[in-house]
VMD Tcl script that builds the backbone (N, CA, C; Angstrom):
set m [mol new atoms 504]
animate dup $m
set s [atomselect $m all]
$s set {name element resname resid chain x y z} {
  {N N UNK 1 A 6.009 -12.640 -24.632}
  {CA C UNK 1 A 5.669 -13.383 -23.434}
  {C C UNK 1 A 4.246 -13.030 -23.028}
  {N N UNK 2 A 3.547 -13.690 -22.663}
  {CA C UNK 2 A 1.734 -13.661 -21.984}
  {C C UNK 2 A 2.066 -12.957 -20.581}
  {N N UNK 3 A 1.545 -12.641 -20.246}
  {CA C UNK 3 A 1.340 -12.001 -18.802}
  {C C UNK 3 A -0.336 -11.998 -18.534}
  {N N UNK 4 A -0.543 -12.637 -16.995}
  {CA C UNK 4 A -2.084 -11.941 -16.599}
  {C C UNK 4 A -2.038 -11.100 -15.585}
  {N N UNK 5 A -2.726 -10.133 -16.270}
  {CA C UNK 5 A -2.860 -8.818 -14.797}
  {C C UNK 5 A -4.377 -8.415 -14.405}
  {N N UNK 6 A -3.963 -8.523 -13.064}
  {CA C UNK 6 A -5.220 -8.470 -11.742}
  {C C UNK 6 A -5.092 -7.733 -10.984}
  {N N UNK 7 A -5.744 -7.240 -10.081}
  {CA C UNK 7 A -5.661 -6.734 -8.955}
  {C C UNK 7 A -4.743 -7.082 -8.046}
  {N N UNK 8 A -3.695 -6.684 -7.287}
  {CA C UNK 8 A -2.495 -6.559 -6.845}
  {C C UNK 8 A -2.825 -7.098 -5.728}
  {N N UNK 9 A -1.947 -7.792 -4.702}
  {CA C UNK 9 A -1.719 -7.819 -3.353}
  {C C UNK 9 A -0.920 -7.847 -2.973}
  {N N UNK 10 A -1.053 -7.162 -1.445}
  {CA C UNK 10 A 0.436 -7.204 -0.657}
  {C C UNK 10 A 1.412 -8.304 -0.845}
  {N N UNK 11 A 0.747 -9.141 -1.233}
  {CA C UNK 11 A 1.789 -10.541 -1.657}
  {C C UNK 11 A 2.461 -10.300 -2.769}
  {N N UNK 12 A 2.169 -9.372 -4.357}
  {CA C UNK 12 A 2.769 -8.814 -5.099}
  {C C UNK 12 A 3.446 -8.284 -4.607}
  {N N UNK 13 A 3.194 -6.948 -4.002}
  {CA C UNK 13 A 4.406 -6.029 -3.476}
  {C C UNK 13 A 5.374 -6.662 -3.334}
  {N N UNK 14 A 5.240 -7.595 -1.958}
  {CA C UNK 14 A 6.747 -7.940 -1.408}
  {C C UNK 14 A 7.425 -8.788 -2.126}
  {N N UNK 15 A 6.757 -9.303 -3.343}
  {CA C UNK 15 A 7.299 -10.025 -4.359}
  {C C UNK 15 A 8.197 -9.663 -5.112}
  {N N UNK 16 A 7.189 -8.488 -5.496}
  {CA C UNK 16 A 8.302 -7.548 -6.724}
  {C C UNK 16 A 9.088 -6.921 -5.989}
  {N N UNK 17 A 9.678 -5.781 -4.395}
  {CA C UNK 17 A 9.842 -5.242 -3.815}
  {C C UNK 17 A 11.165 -6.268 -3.946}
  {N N UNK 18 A 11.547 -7.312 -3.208}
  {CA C UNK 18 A 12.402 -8.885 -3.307}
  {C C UNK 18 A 12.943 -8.119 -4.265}
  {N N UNK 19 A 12.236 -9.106 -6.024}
  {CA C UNK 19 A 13.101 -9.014 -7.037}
  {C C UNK 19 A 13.420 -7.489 -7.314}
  {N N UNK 20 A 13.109 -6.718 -6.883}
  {CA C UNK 20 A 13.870 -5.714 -7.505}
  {C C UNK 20 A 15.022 -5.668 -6.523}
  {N N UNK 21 A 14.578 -5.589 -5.466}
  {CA C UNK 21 A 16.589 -5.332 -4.143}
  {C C UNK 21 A 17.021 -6.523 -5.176}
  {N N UNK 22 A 16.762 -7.309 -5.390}
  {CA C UNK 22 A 18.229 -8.467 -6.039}
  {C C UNK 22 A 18.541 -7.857 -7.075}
  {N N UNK 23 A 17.194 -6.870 -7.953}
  {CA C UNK 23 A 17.800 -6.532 -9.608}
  {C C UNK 23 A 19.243 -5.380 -8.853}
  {N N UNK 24 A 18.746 -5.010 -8.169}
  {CA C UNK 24 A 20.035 -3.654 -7.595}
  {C C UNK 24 A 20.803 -3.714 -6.745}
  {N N UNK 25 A 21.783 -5.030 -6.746}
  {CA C UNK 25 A 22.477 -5.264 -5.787}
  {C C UNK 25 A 23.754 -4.362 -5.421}
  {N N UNK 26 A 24.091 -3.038 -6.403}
  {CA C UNK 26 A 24.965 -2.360 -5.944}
  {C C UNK 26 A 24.353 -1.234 -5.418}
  {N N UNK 27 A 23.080 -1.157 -5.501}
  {CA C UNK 27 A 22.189 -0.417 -4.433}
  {C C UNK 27 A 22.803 -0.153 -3.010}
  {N N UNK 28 A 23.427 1.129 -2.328}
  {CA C UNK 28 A 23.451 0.894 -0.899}
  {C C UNK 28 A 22.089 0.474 -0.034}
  {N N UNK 29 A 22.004 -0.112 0.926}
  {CA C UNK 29 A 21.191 -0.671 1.543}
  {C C UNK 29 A 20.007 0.805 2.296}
  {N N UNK 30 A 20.714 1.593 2.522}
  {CA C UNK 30 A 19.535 2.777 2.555}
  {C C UNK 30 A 18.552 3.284 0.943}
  {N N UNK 31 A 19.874 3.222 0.306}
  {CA C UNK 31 A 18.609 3.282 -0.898}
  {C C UNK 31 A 17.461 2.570 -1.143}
  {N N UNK 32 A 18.055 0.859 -0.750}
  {CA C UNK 32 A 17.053 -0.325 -0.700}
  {C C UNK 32 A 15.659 0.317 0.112}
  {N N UNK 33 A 15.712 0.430 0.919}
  {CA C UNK 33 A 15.423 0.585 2.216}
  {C C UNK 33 A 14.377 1.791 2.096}
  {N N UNK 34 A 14.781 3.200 1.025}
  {CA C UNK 34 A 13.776 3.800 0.782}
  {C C UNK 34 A 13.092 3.421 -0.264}
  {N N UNK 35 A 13.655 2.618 -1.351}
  {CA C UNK 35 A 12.662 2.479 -2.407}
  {C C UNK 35 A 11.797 1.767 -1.686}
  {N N UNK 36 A 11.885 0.483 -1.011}
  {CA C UNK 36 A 10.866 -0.278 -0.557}
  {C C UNK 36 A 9.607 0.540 0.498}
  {N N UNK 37 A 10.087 1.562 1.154}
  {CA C UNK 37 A 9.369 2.300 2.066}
  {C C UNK 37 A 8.419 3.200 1.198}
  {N N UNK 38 A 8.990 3.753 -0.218}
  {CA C UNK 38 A 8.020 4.154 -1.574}
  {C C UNK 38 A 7.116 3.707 -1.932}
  {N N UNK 39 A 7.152 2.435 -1.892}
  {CA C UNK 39 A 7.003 1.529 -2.809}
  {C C UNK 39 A 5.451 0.801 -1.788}
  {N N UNK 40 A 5.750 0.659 -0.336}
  {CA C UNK 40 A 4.707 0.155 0.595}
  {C C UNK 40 A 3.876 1.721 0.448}
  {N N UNK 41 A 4.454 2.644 0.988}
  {CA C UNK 41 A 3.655 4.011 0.730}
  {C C UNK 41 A 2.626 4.522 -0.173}
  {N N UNK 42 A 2.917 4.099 -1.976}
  {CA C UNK 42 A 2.365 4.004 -3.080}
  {C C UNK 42 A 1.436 2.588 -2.762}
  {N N UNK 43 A 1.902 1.656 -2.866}
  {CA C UNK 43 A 0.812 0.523 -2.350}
  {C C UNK 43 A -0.577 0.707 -1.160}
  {N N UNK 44 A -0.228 1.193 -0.343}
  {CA C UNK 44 A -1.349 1.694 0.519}
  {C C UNK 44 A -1.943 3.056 0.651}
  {N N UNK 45 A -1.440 3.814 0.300}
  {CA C UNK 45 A -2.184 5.201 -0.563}
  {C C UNK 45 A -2.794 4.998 -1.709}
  {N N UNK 46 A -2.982 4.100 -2.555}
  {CA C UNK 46 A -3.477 3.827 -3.966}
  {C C UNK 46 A -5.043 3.165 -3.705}
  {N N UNK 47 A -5.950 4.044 -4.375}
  {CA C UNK 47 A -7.573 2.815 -4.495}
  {C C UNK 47 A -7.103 1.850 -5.486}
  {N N UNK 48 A -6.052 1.795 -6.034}
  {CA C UNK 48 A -6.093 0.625 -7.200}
  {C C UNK 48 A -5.017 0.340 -7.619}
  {N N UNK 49 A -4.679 -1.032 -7.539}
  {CA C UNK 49 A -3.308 -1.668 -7.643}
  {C C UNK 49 A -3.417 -2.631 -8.647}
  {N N UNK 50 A -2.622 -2.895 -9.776}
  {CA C UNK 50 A -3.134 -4.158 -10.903}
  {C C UNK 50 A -1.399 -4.747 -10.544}
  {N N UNK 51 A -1.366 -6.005 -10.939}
  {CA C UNK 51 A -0.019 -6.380 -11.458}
  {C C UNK 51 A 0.046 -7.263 -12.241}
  {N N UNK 52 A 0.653 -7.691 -12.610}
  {CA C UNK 52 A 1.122 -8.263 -14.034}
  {C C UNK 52 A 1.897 -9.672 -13.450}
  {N N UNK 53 A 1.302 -10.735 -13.685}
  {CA C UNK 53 A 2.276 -11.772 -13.384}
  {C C UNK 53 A 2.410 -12.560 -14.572}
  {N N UNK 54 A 3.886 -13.307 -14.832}
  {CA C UNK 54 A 4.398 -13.908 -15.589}
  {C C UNK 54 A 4.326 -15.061 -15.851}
  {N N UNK 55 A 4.893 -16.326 -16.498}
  {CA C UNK 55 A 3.649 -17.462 -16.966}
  {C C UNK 55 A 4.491 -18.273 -15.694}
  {N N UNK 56 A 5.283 -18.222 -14.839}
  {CA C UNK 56 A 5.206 -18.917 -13.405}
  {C C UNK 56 A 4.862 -18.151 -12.161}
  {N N UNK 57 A 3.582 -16.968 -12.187}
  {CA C UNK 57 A 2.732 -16.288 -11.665}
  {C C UNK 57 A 3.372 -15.854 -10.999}
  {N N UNK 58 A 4.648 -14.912 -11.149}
  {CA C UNK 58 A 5.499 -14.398 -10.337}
  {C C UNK 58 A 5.297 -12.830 -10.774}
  {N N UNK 59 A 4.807 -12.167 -10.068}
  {CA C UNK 59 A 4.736 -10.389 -10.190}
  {C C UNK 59 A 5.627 -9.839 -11.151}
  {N N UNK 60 A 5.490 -9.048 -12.265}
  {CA C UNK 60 A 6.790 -8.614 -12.546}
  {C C UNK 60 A 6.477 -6.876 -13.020}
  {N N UNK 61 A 5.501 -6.329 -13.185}
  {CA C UNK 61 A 5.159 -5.218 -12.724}
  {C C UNK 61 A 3.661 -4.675 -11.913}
  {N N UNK 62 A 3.448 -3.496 -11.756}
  {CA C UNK 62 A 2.572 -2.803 -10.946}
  {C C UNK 62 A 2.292 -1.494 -11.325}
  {N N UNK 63 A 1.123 -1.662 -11.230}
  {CA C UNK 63 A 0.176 0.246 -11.813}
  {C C UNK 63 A -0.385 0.293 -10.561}
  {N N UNK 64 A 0.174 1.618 -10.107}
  {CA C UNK 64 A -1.311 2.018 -8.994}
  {C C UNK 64 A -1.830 3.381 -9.463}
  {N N UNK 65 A -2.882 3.920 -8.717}
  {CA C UNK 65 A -3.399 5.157 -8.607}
  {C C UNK 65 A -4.362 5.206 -7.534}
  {N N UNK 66 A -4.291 6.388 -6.875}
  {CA C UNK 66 A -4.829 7.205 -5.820}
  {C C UNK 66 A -5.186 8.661 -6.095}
  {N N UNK 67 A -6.068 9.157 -5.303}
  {CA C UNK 67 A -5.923 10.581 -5.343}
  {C C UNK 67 A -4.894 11.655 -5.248}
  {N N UNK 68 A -5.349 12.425 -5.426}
  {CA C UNK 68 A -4.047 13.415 -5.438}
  {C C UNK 68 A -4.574 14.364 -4.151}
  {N N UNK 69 A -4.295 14.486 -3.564}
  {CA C UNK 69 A -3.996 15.068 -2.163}
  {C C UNK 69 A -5.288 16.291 -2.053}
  {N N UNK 70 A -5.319 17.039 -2.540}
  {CA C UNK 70 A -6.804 18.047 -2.885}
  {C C UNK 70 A -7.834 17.780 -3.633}
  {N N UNK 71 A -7.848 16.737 -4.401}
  {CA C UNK 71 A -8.353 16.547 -5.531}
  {C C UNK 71 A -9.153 15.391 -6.040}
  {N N UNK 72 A -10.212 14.688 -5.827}
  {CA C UNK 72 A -10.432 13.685 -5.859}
  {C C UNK 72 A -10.403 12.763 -7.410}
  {N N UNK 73 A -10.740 14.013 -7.912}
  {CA C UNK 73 A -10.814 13.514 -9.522}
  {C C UNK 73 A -9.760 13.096 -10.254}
  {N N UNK 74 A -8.466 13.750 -9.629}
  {CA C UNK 74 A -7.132 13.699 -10.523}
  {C C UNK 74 A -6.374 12.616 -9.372}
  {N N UNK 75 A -5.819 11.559 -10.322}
  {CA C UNK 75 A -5.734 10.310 -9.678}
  {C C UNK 75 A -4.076 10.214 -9.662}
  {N N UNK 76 A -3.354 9.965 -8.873}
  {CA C UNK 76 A -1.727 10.005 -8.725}
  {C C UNK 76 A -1.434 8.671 -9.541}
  {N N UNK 77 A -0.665 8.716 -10.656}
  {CA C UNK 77 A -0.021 7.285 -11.032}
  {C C UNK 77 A 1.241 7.297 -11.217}
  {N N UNK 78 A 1.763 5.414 -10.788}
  {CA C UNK 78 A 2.891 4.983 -10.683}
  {C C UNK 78 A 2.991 3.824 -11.077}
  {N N UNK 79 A 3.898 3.261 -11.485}
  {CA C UNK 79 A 4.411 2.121 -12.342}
  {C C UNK 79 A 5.510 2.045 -11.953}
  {N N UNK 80 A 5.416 0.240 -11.556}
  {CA C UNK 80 A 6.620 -0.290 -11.209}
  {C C UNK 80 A 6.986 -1.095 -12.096}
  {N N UNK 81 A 8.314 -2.083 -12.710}
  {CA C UNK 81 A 9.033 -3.307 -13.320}
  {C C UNK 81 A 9.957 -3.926 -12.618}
  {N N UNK 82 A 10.094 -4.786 -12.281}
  {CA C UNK 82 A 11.094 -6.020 -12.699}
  {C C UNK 82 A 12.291 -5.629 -13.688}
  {N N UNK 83 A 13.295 -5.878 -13.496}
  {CA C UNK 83 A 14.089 -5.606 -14.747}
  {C C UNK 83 A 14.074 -6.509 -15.867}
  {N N UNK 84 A 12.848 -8.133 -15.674}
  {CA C UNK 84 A 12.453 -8.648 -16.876}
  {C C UNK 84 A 11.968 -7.666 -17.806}
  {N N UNK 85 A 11.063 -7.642 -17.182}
  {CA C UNK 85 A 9.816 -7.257 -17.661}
  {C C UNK 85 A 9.967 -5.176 -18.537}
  {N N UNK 86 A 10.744 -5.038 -17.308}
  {CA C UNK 86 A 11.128 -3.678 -17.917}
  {C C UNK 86 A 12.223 -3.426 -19.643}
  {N N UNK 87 A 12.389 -4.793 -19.658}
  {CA C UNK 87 A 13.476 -5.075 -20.540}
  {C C UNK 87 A 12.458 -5.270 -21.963}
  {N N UNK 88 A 11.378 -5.744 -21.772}
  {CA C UNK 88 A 10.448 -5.690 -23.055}
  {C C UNK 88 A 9.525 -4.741 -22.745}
  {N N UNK 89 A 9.869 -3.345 -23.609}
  {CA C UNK 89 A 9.570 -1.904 -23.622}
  {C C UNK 89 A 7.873 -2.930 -24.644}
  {N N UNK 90 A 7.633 -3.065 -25.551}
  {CA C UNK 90 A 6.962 -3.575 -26.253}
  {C C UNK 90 A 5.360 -4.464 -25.301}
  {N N UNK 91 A 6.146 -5.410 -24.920}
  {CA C UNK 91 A 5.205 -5.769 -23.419}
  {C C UNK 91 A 4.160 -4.725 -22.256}
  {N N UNK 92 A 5.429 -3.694 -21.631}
  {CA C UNK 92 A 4.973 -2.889 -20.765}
  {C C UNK 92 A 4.268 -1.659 -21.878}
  {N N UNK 93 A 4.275 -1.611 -22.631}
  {CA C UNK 93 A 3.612 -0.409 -23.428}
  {C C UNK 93 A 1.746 -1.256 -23.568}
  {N N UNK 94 A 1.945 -2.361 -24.044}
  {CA C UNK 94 A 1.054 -3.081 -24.310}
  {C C UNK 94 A -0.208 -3.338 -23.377}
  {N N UNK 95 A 0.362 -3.439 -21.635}
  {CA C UNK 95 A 0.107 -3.946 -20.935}
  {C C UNK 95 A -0.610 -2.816 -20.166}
  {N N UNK 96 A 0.186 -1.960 -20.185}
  {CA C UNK 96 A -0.105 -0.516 -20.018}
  {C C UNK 96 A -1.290 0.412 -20.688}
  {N N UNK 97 A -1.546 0.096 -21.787}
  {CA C UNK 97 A -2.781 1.057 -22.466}
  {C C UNK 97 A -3.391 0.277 -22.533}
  {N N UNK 98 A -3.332 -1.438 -21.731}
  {CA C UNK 98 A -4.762 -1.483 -21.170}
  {C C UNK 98 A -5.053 -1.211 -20.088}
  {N N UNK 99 A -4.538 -1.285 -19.603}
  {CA C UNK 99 A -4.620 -0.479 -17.639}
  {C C UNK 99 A -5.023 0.491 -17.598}
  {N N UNK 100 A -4.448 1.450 -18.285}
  {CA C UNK 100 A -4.984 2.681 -17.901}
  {C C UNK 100 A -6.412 3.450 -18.209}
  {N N UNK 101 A -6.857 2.747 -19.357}
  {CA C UNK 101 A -8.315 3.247 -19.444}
  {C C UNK 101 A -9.611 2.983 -18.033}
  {N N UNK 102 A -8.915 1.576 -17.692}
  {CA C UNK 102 A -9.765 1.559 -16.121}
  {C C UNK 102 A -9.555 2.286 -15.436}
  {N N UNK 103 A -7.729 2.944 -14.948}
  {CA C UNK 103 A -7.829 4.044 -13.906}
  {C C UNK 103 A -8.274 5.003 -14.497}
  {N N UNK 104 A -8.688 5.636 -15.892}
  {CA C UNK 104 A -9.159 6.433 -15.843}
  {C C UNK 104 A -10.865 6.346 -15.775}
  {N N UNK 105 A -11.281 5.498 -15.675}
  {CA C UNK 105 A -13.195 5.261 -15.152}
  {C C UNK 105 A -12.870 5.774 -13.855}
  {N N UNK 106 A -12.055 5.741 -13.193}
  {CA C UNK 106 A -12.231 6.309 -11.520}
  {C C UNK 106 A -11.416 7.400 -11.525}
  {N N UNK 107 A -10.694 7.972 -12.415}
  {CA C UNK 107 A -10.252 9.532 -12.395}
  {C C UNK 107 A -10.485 10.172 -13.563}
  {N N UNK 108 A -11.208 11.512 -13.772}
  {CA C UNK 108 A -11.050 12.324 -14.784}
  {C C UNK 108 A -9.593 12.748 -15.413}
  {N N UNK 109 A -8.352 12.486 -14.760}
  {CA C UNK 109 A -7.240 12.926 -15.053}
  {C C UNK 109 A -5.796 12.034 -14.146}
  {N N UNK 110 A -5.155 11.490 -14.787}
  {CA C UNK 110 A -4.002 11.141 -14.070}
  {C C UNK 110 A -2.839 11.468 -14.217}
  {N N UNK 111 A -2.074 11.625 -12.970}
  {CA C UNK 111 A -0.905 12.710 -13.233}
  {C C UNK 111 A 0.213 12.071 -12.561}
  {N N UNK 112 A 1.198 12.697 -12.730}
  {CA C UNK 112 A 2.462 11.840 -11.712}
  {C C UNK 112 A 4.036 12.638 -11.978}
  {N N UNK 113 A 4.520 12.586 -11.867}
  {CA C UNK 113 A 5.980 13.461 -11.743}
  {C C UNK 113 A 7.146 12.047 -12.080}
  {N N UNK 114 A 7.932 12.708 -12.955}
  {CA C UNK 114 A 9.319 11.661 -13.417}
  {C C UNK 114 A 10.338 12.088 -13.511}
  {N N UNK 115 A 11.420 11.798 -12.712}
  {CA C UNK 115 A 12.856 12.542 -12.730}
  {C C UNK 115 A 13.070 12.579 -14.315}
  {N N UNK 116 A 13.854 13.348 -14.483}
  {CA C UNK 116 A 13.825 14.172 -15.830}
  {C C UNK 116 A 15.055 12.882 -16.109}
  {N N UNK 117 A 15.665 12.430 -15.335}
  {CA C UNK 117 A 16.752 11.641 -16.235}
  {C C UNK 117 A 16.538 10.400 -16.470}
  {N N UNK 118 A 15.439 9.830 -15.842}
  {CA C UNK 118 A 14.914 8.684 -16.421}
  {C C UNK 118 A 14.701 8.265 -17.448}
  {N N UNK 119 A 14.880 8.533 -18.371}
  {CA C UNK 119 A 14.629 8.665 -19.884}
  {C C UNK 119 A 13.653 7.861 -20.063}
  {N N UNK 120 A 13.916 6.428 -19.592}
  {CA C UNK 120 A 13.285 5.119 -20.139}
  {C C UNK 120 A 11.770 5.384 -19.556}
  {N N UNK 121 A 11.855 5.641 -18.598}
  {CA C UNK 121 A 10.080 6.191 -17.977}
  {C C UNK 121 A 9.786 7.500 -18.549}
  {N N UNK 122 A 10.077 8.375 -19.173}
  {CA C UNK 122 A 9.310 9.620 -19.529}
  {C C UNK 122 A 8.983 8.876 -21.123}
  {N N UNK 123 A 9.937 8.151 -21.943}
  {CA C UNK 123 A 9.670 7.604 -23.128}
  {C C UNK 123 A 8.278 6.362 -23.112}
  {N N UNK 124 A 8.372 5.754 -21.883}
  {CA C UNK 124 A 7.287 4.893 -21.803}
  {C C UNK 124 A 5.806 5.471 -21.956}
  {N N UNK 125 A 5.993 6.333 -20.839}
  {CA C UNK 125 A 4.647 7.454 -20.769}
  {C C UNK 125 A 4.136 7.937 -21.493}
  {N N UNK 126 A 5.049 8.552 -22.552}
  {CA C UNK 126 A 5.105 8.895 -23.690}
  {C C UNK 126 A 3.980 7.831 -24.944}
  {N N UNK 127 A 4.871 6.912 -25.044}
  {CA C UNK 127 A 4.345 5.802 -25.606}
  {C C UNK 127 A 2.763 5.495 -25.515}
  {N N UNK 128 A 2.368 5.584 -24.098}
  {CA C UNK 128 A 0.980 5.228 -23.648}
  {C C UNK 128 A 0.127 6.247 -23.603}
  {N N UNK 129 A 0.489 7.163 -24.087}
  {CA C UNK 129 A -0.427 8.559 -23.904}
  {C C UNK 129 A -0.903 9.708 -23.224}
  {N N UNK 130 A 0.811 10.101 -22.426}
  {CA C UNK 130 A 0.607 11.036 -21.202}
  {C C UNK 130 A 1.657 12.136 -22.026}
  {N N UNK 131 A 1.124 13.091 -21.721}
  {CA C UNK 131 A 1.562 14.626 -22.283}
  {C C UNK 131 A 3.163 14.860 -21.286}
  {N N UNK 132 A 3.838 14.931 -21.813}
  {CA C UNK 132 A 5.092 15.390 -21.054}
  {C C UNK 132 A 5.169 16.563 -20.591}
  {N N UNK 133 A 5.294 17.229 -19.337}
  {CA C UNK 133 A 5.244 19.085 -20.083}
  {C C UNK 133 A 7.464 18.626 -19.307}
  {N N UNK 134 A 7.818 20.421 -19.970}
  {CA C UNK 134 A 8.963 20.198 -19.955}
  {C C UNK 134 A 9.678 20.266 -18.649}
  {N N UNK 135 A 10.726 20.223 -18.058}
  {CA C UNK 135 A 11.529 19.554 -17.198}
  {C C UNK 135 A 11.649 20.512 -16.187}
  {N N UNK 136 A 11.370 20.707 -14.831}
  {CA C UNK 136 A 11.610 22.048 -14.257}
  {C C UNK 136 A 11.610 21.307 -12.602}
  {N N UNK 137 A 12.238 22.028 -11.951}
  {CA C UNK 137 A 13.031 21.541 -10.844}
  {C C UNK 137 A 11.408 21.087 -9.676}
  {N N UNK 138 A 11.794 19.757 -9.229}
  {CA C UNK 138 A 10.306 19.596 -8.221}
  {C C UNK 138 A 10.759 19.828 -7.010}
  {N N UNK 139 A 9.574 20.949 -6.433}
  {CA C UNK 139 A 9.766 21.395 -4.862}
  {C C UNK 139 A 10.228 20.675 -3.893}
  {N N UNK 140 A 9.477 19.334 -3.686}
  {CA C UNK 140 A 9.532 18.455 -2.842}
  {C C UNK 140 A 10.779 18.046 -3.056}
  {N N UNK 141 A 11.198 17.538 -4.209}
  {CA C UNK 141 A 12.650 16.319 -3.951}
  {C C UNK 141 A 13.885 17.494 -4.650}
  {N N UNK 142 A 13.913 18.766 -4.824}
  {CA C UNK 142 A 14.609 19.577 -5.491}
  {C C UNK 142 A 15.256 19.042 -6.828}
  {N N UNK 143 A 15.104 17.684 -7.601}
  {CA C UNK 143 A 15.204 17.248 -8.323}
  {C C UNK 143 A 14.457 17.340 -9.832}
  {N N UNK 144 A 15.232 17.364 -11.011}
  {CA C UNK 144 A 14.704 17.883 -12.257}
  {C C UNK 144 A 13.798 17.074 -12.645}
  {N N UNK 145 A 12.338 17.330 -12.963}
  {CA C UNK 145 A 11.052 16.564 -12.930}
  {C C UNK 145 A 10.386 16.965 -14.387}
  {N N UNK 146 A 9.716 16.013 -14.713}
  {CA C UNK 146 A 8.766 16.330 -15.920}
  {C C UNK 146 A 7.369 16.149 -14.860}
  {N N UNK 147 A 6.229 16.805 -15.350}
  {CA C UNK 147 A 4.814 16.474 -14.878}
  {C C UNK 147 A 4.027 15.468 -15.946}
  {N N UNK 148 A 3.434 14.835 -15.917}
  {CA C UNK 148 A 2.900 14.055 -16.759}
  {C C UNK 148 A 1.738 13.836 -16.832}
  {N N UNK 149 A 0.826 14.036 -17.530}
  {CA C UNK 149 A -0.822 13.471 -17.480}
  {C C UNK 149 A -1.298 13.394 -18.651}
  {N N UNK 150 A -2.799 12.775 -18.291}
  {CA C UNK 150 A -3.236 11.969 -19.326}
  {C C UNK 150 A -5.266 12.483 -18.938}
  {N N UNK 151 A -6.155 13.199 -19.403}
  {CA C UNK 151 A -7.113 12.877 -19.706}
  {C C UNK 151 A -7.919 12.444 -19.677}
  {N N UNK 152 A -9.384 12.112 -19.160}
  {CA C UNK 152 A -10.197 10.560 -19.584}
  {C C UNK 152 A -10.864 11.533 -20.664}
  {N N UNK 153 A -11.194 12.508 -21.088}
  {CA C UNK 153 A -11.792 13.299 -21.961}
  {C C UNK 153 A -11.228 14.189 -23.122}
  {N N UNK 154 A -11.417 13.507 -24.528}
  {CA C UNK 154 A -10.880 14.556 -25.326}
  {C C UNK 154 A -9.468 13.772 -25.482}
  {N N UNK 155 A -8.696 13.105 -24.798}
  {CA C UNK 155 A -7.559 12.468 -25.280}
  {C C UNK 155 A -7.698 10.653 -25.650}
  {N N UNK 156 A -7.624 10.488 -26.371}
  {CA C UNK 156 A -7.296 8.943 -27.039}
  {C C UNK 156 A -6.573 8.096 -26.215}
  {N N UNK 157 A -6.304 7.499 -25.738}
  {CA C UNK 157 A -5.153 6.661 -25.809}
  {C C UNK 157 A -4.657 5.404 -27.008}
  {N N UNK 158 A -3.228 5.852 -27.049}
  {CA C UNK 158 A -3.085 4.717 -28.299}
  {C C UNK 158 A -2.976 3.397 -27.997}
  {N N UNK 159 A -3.712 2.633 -29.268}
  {CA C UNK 159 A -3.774 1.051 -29.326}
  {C C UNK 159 A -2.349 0.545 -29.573}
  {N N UNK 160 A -2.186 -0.786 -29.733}
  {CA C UNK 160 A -0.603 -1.451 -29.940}
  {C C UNK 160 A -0.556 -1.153 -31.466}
  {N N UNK 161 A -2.141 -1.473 -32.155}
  {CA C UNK 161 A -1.572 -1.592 -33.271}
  {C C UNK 161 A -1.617 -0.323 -33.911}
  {N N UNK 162 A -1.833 1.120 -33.211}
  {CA C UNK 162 A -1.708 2.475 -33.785}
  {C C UNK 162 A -0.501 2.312 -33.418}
  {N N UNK 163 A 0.501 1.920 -32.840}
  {CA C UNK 163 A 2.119 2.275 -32.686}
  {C C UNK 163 A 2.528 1.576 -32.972}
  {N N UNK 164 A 3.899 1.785 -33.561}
  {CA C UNK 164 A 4.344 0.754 -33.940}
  {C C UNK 164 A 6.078 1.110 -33.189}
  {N N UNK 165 A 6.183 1.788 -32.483}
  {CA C UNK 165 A 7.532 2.530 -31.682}
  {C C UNK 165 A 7.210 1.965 -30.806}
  {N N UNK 166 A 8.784 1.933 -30.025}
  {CA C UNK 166 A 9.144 0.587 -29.335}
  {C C UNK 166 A 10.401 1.285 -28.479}
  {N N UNK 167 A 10.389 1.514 -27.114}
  {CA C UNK 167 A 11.594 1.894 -26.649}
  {C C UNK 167 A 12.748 0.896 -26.779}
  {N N UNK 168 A 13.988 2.149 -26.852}
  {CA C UNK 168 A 15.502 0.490 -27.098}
  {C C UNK 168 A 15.648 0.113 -25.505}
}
mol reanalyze $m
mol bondsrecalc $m
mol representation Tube
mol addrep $m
């Protein structure tokens, strides 16, 4: 599938924010309720928002990055999907190592934290060229976390056609 990705707007957000409460309708409604409050939080803390819209220009994922709280150089990243879009691992890998070489022109280093049981997001990351380190409990959410980062110096990022791995 084609996708064009641009610079994000609040009109994305609440787009994708929508389709995802419908992707999770056995979601209790407080869960709803915080992902979306994440999700505006990451959106307006971020210098840089891209999204990805689909060939009836409907949002179906989101990269942001911001600073990291002390640090100006090391840039916080997050990635959102659609459960289309999340469904072609192949797509978001694609879509993804091109994105990220721009956030890294505005950060020497990008980093971000992933519940350890996510599988499908530590394998993505993976995919695009962020160092996993191993799984150890995060302060903030007392929950089992990987740290993740990526470089603008000294690390590569891989092309589509250096990989040929494909999450199931």
């Amino acid at each position: 599938m084609r996708y064009c990705v641009q610079p994000a707007t609040a009109d994305d957000v609440a787009l994708l924010a929508v389709a995802m409460k419908d992707d999770e309708a056995t979601s209790s409604e407080r869960a709803d309720d915080e992902s979306g409050n994440q999700l505006l939080h990451a959106f307006i803390s971020s210098t840089h928002v891209w999204a990805a819209h689909d060939r009836e220009n409907q949002p179906c994922a989101l990269w942001g990055v911001g600073p990291a709280s002390q640090d100006y150089e090391v840039g916080r990243f997050w990635l959102l999907t659609s459960e289309d879009i999340g469904a072609q691992a192949r797509d978001m890998v694609a879509l993804s190592i091109m994105i990220l070489p721009e956030m890294l022109s505005h950060y020497r280093r990008l980093e971000s934290v992933i519940d350890a049981h996510n599988q499908r997001a530590v394998e993505l990351v993976k995919l695009i060229g962020f160092t996993i380190e191993p799984a150890r409990i995060h302060e903030l959410t007392g929950r089992l976390c990987h740290r993740v980062w990526v470089d603008s110096d000294g690390t590569g990022l891989p092309s589509m056609t250096s990989r040929g791995e494909v999450l199931n």
